[in-house]
C-alpha positions in Angstrom: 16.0 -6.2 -4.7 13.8 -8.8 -5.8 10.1 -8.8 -6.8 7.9 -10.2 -4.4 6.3 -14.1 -6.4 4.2 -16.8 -4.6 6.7 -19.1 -5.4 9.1 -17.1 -2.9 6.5 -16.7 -0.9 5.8 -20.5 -0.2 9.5 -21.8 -0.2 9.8 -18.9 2.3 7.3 -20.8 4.9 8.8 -24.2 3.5 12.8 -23.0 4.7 10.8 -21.6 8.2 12.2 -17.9 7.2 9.3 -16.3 8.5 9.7 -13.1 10.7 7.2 -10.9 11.8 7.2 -7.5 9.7 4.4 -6.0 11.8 5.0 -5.8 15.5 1.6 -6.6 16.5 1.3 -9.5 14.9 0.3 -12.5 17.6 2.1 -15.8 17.4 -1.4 -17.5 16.9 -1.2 -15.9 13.5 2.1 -17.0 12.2 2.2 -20.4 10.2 3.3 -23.4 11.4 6.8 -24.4 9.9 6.6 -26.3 6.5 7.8 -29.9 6.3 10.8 -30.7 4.3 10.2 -31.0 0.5 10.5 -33.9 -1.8 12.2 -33.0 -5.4 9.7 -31.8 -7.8 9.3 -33.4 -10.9 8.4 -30.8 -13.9 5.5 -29.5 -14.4 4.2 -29.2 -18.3 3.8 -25.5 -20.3 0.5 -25.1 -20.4 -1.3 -25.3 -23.0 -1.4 -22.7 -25.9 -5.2 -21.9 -26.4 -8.4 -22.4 -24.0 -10.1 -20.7 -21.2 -7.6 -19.7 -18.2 -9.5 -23.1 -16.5 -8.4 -25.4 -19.3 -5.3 -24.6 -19.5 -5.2 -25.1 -15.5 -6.7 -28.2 -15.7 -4.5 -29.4 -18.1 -1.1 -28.4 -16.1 -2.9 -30.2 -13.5 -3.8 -33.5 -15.2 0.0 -33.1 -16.6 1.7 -32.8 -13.4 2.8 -34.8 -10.3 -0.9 -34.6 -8.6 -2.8 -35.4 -11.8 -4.6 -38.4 -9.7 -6.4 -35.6 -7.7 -7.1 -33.4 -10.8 -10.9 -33.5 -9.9 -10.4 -32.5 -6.6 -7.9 -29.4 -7.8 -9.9 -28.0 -10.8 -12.4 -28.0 -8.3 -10.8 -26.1 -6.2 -9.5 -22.9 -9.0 -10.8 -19.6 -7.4 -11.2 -17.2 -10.5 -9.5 -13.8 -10.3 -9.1 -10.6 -12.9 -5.5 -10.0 -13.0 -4.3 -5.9 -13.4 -1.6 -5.8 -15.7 0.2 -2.4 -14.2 1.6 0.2 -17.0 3.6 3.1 -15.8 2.5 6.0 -17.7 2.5 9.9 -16.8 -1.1 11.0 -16.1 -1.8 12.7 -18.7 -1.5 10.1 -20.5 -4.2 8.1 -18.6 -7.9 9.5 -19.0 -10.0 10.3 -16.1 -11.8 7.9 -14.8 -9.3 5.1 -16.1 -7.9 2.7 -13.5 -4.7 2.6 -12.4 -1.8 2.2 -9.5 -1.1 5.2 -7.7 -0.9 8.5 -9.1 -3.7 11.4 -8.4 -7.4 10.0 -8.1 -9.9 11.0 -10.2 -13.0 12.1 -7.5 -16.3 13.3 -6.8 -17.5 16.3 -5.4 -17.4 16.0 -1.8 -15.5 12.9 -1.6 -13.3 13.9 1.6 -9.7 12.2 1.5 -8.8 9.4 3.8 -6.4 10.1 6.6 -4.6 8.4 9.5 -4.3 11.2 12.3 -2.4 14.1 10.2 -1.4 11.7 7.4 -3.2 11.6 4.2 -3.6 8.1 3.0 -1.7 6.8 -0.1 -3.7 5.8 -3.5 -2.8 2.3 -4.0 -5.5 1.9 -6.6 -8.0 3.2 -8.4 -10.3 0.7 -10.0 -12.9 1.6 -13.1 -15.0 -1.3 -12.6 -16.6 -1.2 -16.2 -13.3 -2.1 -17.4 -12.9 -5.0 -15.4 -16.8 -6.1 -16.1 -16.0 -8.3 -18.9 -13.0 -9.8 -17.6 -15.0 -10.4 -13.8 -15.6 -14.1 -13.4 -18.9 -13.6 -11.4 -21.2 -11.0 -11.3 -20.0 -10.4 -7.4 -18.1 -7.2 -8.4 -20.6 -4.1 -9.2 -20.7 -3.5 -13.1 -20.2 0.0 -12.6 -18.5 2.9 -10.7 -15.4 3.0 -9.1 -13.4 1.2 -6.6 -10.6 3.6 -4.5 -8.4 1.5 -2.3 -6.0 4.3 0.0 -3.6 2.7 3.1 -1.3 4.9 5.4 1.6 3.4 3.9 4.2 4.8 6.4 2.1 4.9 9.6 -0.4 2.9 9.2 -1.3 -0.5 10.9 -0.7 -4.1 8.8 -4.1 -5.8 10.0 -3.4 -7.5 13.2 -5.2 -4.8 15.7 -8.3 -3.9 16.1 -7.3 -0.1 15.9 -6.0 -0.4 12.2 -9.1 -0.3 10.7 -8.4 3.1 10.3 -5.3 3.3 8.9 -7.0 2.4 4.9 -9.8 2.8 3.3 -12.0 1.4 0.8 -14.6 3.4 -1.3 -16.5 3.3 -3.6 -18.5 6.0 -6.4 -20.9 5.1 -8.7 -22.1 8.5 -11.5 -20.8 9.8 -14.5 -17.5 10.2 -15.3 -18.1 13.9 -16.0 -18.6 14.4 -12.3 -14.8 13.0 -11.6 -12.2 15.6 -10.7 -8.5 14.5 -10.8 -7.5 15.6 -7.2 -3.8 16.3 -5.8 -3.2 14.8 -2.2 -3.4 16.8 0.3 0.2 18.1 1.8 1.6 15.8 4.5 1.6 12.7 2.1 4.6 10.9 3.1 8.0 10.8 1.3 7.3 6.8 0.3 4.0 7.3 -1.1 5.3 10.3 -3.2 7.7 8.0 -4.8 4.9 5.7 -5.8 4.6 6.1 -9.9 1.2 6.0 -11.6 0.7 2.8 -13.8 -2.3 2.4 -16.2 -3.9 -1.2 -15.7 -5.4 -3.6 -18.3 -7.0 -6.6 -17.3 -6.9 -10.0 -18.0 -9.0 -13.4 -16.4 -7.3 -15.8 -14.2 -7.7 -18.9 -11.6 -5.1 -20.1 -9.3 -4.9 -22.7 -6.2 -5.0 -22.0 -3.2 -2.3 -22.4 -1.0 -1.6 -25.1 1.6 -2.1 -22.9 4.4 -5.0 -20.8 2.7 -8.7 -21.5 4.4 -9.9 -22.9 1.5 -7.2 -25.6 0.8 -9.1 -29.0 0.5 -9.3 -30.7 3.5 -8.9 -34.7 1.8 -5.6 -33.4 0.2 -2.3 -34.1 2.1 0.6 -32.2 -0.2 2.7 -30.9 2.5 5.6 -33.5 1.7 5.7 -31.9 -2.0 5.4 -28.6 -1.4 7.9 -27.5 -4.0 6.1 -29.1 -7.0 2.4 -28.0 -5.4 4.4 -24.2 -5.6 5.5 -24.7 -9.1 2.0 -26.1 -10.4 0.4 -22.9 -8.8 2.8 -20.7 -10.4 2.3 -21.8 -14.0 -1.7 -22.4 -13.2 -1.7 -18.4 -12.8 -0.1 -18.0 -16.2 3.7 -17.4 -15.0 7.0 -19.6 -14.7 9.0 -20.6 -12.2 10.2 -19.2 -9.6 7.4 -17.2 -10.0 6.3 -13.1 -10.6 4.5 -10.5 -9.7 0.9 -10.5 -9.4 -2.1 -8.3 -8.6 -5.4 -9.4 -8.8 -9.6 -8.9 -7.9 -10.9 -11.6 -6.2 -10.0 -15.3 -5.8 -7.3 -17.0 -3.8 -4.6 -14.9 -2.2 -1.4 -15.8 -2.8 -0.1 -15.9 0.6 3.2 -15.0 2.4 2.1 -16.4 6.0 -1.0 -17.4 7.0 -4.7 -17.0 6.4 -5.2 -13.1 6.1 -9.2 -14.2 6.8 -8.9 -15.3 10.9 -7.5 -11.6 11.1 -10.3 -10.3 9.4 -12.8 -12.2 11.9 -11.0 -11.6 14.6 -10.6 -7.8 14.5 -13.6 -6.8 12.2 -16.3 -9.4 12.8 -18.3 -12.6 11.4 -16.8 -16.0 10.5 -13.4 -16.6 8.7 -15.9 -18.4 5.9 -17.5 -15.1 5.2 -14.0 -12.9 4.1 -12.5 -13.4 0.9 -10.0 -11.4 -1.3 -11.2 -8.5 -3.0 -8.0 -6.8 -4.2 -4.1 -8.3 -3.7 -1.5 -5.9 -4.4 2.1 -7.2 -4.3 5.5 -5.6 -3.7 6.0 -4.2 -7.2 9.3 -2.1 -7.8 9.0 -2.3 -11.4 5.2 -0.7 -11.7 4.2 1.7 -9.0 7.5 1.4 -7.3 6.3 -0.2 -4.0 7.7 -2.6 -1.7 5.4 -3.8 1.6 7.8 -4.3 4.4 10.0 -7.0 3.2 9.0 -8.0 -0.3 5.5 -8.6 1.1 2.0 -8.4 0.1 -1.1 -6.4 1.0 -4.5 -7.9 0.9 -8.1 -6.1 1.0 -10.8 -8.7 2.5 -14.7 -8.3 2.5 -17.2 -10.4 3.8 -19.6 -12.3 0.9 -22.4 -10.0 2.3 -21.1 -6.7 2.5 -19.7 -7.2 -0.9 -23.2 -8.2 -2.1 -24.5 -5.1 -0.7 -21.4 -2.5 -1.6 -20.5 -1.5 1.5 -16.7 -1.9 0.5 -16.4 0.7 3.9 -16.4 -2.7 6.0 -13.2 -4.4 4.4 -10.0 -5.3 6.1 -6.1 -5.0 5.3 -4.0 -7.1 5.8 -0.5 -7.1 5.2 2.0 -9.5 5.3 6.2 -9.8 4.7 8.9 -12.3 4.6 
């Protein structure tokens, strides 16, 4: 089976191979078919040494849409990349992020279900790790993130009723008052095959795609779609065809359309106030997960609930090829 990249992801709504993995999903949220491609010329390596946005801006200048590098650098959306390790855990201290596995948890924290099913840990987030690789200050500088989804049972984001199939939380104390927890019985056979990785971090930007809200609007790449996919790819630090990446914030990388009218539409305000908080791709290799068919789940919050922490009002949405 192969790894989920945004690479495939694109060429997939390029070849119109799009099917809709979750059964609720309305046609109004499927992508329109992508034109034919012209052949791509090569892009350049990037370049050995500089900020993540340097070395962007220099495969940009280098490649076939160097003309509208202003308009491109412009548009980078910074992310913090988790680099997934899979490690046994007691290997991994308390209170270190990581992909699945057994939270860490306060006293009292009550664990997320869907009816009788206990949600699945997708991540656990230590977010004074990630404070030196954040590119804003958006992101608290302390306590932890918990991100849980009813992997078997649970909705994919396209009814109003699956807001409570996941959950988001988040913790901020000592790390002394963290208790590595077991899940509760009933966790479904999928989610117990999940294996627990450690995560490092790393800074990142990327473009956003052609049918991503935040495309700009004076750009018209549609008839080159296959070099616009391989720019993005090596902008985000990989080659092509692409890999798999998870990431805080920035642009999604995106397997059908604009996870954000979703997220107005079933959980309120404007599609201009959601962005990504946390994108977590199929990953067999890591924490041994696949989303419906090599697909990818995003967690969105609006600007103002991220300001104020209420991480309780964010949306999933997945998506699949």
């Amino acid at each position: 089976m192969i790894a989920a990249t945004p690479a495939l992801a694109w060429l997939s709504l390029t070849l119109c191979l799009l099917s809709a993995c979750d059964p609720g999903a309305s046609p109004a949220e499927a992508p329109a078919p992508g034109p034919a491609t012209s052949p791509a010329p090569a892009t350049s390596p990037a370049p050995a040494s500089g900020t993540p946005h340097d070395r962007a801006r220099a495969l940009i200048e280098a490649s076939p849409f160097g003309g509208q590098a202003a308009t491109l650098t412009a548009a980078l959306g910074p992310h913090v990349q988790l680099i997934p390790t899979r490690a046994g855990m007691d290997s991994i201290p308390v209170g270190a992020s990581r992909l699945a596995g057994r939270p860490d948890l306060p006293e009292g924290f009550v664990w997320p279900t869907f009816g009788d099913e206990p949600m699945a840990l997708l991540a656990q987030i230590d977010l004074a790790q990630v404070k030196a690789q954040a590119p804003t200050s958006a992101l608290p500088a302390s306590g932890w993130l918990y991100f849980f989804w009813a992997v078997e049972s649970g909705g994919w984001g396209y009814d109003a009723k699956d807001v409570t199939s996941f959950a988001v939380r988040y913790h901020d104390g000592p790390v002394e008052g963290l208790t590595r927890t077991t899940p509760p019985s009933g966790l479904p056979a999928q989610a117990q095959a999940f294996e627990p990785c450690s995560l490092s971090f790393e800074r990142g930007v990327s473009l956003p795609g052609w049918q991503d809200l935040r495309y700009p609007k004076d750009l018209d790449l549609e008839q080159q779609l296959e070099a616009w996919y391989e720019l993005s790819v090596r902008v985000m630090g990989l080659e092509p065809p692409g890999g798999i990446i998870h990431h805080l914030l920035g642009h999604p990388q995106l397997v059908q359309d604009d996870p954000r009218r979703s997220a107005a539409r079933h959980r309120g305000g404007e599609q201009s106030d959601w962005n990504l908080l946390l994108q977590l791709d199929t990953d067999e290799l890591g924490p041994n997960w696949m989303w419906g068919d090599v697909g990818t789940a995003y967690f969105l919050i609006r600007d103002e609930d991220l300001e104020e922490r209420r991480f309780d009002n964010a949306w999933l949405v997945a998506q699949c090829h």
